[in-house]
C-alpha positions as CSV (number, residue, x, y, z in Angstrom):
1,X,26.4,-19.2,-0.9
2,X,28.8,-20.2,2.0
3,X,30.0,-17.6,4.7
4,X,33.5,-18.1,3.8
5,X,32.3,-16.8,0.2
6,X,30.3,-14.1,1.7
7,X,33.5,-13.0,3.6
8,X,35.5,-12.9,0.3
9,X,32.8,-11.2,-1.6
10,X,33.1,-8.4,0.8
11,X,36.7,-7.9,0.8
12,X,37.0,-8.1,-3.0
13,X,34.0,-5.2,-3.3
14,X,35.5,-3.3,-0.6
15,X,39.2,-3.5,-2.3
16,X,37.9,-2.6,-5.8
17,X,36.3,0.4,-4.5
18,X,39.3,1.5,-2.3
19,X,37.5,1.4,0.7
20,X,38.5,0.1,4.1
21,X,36.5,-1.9,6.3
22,X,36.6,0.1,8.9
23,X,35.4,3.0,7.0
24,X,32.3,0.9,6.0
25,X,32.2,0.0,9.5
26,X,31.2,3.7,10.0
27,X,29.2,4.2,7.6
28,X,26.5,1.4,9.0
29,X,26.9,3.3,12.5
30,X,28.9,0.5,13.9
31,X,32.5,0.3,15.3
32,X,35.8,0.3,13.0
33,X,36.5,-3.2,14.4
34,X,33.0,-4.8,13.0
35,X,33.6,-6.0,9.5
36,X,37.1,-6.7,10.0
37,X,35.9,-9.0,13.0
38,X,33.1,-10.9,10.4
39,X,35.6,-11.1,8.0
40,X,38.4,-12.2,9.5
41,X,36.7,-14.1,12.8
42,X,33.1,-14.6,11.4
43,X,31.7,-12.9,14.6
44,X,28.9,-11.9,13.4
45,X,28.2,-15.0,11.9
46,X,25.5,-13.4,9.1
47,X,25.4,-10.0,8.2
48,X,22.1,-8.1,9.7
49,X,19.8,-7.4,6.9
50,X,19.9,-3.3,7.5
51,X,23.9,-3.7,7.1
52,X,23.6,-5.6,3.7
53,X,20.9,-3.9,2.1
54,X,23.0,-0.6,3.0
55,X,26.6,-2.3,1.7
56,X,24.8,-3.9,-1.3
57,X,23.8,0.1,-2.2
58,X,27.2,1.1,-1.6
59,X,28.6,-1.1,-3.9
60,X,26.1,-1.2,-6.6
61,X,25.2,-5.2,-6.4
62,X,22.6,-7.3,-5.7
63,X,22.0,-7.9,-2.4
64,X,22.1,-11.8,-3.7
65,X,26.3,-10.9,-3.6
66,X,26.4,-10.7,-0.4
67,X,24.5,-13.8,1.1
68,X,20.7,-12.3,0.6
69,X,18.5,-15.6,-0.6
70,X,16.7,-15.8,-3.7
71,X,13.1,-15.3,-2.8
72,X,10.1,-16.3,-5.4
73,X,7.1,-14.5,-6.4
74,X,5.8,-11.1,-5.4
75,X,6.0,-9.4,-1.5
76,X,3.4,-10.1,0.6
77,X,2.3,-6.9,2.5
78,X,-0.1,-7.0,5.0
79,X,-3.2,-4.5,4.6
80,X,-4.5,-3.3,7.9
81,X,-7.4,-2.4,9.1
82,X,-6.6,1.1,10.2
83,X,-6.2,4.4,8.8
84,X,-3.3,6.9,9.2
85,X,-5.2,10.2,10.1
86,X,-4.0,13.4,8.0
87,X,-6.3,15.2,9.8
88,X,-6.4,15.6,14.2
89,X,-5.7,12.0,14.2
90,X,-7.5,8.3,14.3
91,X,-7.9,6.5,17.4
92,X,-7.3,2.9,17.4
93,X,-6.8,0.1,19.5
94,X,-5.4,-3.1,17.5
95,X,-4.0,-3.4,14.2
96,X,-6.2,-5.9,12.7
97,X,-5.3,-7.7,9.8
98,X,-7.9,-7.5,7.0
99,X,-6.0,-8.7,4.1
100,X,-2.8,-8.8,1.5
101,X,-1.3,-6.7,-0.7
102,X,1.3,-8.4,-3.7
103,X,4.3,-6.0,-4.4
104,X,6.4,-6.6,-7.5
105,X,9.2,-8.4,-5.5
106,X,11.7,-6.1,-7.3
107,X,10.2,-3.0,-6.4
108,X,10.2,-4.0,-3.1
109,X,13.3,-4.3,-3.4
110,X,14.3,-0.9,-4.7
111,X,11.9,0.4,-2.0
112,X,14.3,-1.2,0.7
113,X,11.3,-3.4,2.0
114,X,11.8,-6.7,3.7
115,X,9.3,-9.4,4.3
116,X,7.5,-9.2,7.3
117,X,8.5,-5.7,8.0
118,X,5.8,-3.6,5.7
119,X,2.1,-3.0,5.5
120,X,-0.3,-0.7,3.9
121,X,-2.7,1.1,5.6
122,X,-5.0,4.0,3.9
123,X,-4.9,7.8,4.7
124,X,-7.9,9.5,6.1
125,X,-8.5,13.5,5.8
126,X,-6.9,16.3,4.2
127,X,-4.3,18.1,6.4
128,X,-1.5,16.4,3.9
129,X,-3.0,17.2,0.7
130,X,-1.8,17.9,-1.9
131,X,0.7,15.4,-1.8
132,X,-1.8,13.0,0.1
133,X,-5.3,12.7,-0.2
134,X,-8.1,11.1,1.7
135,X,-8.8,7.0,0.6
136,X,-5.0,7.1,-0.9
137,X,-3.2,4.0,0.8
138,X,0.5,4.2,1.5
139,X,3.2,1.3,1.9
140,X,4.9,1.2,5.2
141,X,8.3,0.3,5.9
142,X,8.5,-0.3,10.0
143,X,11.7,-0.8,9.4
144,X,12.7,2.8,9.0
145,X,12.0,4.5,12.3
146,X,14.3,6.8,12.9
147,X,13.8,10.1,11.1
148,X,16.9,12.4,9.9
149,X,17.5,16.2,10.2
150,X,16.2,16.3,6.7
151,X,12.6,14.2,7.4
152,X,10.4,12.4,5.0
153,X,7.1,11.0,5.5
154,X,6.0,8.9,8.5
155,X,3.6,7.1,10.0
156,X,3.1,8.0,14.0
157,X,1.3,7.7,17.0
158,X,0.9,10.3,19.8
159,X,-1.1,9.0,22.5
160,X,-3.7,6.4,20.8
161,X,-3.9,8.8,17.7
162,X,-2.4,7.3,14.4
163,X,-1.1,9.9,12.2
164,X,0.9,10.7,8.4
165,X,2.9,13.2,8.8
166,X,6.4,14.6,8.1
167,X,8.6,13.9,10.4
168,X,12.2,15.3,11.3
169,X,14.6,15.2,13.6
170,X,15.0,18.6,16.0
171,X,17.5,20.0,18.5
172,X,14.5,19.1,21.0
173,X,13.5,16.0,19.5
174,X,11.3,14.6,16.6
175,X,8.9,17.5,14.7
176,X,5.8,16.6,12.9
177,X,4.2,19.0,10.7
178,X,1.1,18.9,8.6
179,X,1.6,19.9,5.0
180,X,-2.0,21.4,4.4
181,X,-1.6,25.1,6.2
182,X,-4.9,25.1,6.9
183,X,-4.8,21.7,8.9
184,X,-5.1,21.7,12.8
185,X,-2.5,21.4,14.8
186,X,-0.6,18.5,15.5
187,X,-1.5,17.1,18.7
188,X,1.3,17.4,21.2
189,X,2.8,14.3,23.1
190,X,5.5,12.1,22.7
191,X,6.3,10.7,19.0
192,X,6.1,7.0,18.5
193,X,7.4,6.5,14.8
194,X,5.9,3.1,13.2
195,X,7.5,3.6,10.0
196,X,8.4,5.6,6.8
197,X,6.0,6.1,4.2
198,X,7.8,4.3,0.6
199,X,5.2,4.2,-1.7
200,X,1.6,5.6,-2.3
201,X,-1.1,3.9,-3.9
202,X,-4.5,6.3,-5.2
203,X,-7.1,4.0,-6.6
204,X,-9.3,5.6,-9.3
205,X,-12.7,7.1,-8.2
């Protein structure tokens, strides 16, 4: 698919659903002028993935519509050899590699995962249960790093302690909680958000 195609795609979407470009402009946190500039100029040249995946939802189409490529077989997530504490917190030094997990290529998809940017790591403890429990192992998406007034589920570090907690955004700054009211309090120190938690795995005993 050609940029000129890609351009005209966009338009066509964007004029079906009575919707400026400068509108959608604002809506991927970018200035009015920035669509109108790719469409008309081509400046940028390719859309960043974040802004497709986002306009593809908008629209209700494939992100294939607007330029995405066609990619074969299942996601390759990488499985790490560290555990996200949901308890005081797991020290670690390096993320180690230790193998690969295959995700159903369209569920990764409808999980907003892109390759290269996930991993799976497992939970260790119980200050999130019941929602997560110890030896469950949850699919990362480092691309989501910024947590919203509302909060989900994230994987942290404060100091060289590796946590799952949930996460929102404060007056004061990020806020992680435990969900287990009997858990220990969260460490204090400054947030370091590796990504949102998309998917949770819990392997039979």
């Amino acid at each position: 698919m050609s940029e000129t195609e890609i351009r005209a795609v966009l338009q066509e979407l964007a004029a079906k659903a009575g919707v400026s470009l400068a509108a959608l402009s604002r809506m991927l946190g970018r200035n009015d002028a920035y669509l109108q500039q790719f469409v008309q100029r081509g400046t940028p040249r390719v859309l960043a993935e974040g802004d497709r995946r986002q306009l593809a939802e908008f629209f209700g189409v494939p992100e294939t519509r607007l330029g995405a490529s066609v990619a074969a077989g299942p996601m390759l997530v990488r499985r790490l050899a560290v555990a996200a504490s949901a308890g005081p917190g797991a020290t670690v030094d390096d993320e180690v590699m230790i193998g690969v997990e295959a995700i159903d290529r369209q569920l990764a998809r409808r999980l907003g995962l892109s390759d290269g940017a996930a991993s799976v790591i497992r939970v260790r403890g119980d200050s999130m249960v019941p929602g997560l429990m110890d030896g469950d192992h949850l699919v990362v998406d480092q691309n989501d790093t910024r947590p919203t007034a509302r909060g989900g589920l994230y994987v942290i570090r404060i100091g060289d302690a590796l946590m799952v907690k949930r996460v929102r955004a404060g007056s004061g700054g990020l806020v992680a909680t435990s969900d287990n009211p009997a858990a220990p309090p969260v460490p204090t120190g400054p947030i370091a958000v590796i990504g949102r938690v998309v998917w949770q795995m819990r392997l039979p005993n």
